[in-house]
Structure formats: C-alpha cells, structure tokens
N, C-alpha and C positions, 0 to 999 in steps of 0.2 A: 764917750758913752754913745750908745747908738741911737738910744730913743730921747726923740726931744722932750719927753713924757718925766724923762729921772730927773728929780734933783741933787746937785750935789751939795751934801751938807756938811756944814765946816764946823769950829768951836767959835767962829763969829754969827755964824744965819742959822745957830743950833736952836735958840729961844723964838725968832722970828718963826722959822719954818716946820718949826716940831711943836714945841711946847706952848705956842699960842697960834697954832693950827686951828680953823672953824672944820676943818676934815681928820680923819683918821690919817696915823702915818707911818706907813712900813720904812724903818732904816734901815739899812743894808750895812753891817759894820765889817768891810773888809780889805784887803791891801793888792796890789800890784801881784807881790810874788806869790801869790796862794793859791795853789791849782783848784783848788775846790773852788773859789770864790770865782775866780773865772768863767768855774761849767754853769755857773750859776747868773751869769752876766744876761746871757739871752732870755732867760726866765724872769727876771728882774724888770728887762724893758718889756717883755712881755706885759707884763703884771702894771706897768705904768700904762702903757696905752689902754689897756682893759679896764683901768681903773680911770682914768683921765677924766676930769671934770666933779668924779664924786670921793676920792680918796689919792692922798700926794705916796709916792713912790720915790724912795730916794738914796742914796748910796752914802756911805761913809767912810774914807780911808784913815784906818785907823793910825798909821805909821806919820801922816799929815796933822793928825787931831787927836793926839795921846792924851790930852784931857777929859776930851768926853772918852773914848773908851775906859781910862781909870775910873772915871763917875758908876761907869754902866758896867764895870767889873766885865770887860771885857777879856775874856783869855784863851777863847776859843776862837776861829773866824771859820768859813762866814756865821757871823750869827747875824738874827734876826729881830729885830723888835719895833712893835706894833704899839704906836703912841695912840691915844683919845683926849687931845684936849688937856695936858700936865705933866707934872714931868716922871712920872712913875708911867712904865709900858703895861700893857694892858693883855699883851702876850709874846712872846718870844719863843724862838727855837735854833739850835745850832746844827749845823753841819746842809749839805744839800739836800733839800728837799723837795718834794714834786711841787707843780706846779699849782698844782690841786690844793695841797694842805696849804698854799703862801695865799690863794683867792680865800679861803675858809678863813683863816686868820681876817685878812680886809674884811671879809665881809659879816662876821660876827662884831668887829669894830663897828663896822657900818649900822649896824642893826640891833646891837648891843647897848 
C-alpha cells in the first residue's frame, strides 16, 4: 500500500479498527485481481492522507477475509462502506468512484 495513512483491515483487527472506531471508517472491500479496484488504489491513499488524523481509511481484501465480506454481503468489488461507531455502515457505494463522492461520504460521517 502506498500511503502509510491505509489501514489494512482483517477478520482479526475488524472489531478493533472499525467497529469500536472513536473516528469514522471508510473500508475499502477489494481483491488483488480486480482491475477496478486497483484504479481505485491511488484515490484510496488519497483519501487516507486527506483524512489523516480525523477519520481512518482502510482497505480490505476480500479473498483474505471471506467472513467479513459474507457479513457485509459483499458480491460486487470495489465496494465501499463508511462505518460511524458500530457495526451497521452508515453509507456505502460500489464500483469506482470520484474522488469527490469518497471525501462527501467521510465527511457527512464526520459531521453527521
């Protein structure tokens, strides 16, 4: 990962780093082979640096952590989902998307 900003989130530090979060938390739910998810890598650590200090930004492969995507009815990638504080997302979206709409998601969490 390129930005020291992402974290990578597993089925072990899923509870720790999402769902007893004191910050909002965009998961990134996506795999190695998935050309979309890839175009979507630099916008990702984008979005971690920009956010750094007041909302976590973080990645999730799903072919690694086939539980939480089962959980989260994962069956598209990339998808997206925007935790606040438990374990239901608070907004989500799939497929790539501007950069634009990924800050608006954070920051309605942030302010929300």
């Amino acid at each position: 990962m390129a930005s020291q900003n992402v974290v990578e989130i597993t089925d072990d530090n899923f509870e720790a780093e999402v769902i007893n979060s004191d910050v909002p938390v965009l998961v990134d739910f996506w795999a190695p082979w998935c050309g979309p998810c890839r175009m979507l890598t630099p916008i990702i650590d984008r979005l971690a640096d920009q956010f750094a200090g007041k909302a976590k930004v973080g990645k999730l492969n799903v072919d690694e952590n086939s539980a939480l995507a089962t959980r989260y009815g994962i069956s598209s990638i990339p998808r997206i989902l925007v935790f606040k504080g438990g374990e239901q997302p608070v907004d989500s979206v799939v497929g790539v998307v501007p950069e634009a709409k990924l800050a608006t998601m954070l920051n309605n969490a942030l302010n929300g």
